[in-house]
C-alpha positions as CSV (number, residue, x, y, z in Angstrom):
1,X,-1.8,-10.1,-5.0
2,X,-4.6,-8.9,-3.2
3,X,-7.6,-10.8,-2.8
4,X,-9.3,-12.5,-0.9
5,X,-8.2,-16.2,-2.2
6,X,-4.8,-17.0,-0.3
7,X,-3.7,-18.9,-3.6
8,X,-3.1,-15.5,-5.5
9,X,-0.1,-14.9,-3.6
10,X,1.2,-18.2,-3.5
11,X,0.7,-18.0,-7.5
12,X,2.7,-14.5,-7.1
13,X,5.8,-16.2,-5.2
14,X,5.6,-19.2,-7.6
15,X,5.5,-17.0,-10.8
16,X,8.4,-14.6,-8.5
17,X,10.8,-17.4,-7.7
18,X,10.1,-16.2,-4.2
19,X,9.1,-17.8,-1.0
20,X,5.5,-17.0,0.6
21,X,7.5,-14.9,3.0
22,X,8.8,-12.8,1.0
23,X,6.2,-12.5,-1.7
24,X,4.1,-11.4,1.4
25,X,6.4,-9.1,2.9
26,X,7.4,-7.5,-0.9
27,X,3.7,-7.0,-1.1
28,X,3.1,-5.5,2.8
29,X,6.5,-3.6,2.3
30,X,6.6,-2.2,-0.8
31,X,3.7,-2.2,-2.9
32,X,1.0,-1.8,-0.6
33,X,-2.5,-1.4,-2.2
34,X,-3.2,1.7,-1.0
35,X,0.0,2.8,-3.3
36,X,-1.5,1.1,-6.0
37,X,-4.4,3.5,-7.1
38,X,-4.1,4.7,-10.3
39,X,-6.6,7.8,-9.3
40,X,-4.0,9.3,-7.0
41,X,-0.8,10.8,-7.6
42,X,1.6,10.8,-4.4
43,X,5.5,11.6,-4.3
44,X,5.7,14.6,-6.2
45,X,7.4,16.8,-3.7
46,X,10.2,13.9,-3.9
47,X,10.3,13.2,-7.7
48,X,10.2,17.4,-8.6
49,X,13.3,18.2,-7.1
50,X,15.4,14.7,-8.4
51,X,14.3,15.9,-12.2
52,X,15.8,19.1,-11.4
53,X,19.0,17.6,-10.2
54,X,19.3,14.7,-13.2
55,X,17.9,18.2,-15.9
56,X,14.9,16.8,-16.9
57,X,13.3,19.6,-16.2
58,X,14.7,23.4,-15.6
59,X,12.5,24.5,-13.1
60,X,9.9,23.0,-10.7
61,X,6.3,22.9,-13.1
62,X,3.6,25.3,-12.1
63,X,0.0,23.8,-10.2
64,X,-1.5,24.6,-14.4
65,X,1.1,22.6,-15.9
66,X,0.8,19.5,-13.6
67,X,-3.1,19.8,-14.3
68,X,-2.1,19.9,-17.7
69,X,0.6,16.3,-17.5
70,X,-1.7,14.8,-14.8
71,X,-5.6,14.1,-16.0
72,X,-7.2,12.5,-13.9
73,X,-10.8,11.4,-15.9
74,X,-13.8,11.5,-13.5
75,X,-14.9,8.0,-12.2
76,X,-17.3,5.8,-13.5
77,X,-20.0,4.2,-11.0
């Protein structure tokens, strides 16, 4: 959905059932690229508290045991 070749997302609202506008906008809008990297974890002040509430969890998890769930391997180049 995000290259450079304007057929991707006209293959994306095809595939979809959508119409170019709103395959671009449900792109721009909601899924972003920037929100798409799989090196970055965002949203954790939002998600922590909503496992409290639905008791997934007991408490909030400490900075070592989010290391611990969250590895992150170092990049290849």
């Amino acid at each position: 959905m995000y290259g450079d070749n304007p057929q991707v997302i006209k293959d994306y609202a095809e595939h979809k059932g959508l119409s170019l506008e709103i395959a671009r906008r449900t792109r721009d809008e909601f899924f972003p690229k920037a929100l798409l990297n799989p090196d970055e974890i965002k949203g954790l002040d939002i998600v922590m508290p909503e496992a409290i509430n639905l008791k997934f969890i007991a408490d909030p998890l400490s900075s070592n045991q989010l290391k611990e769930l969250i590895q992150i391997p170092p990049r290849r180049n």
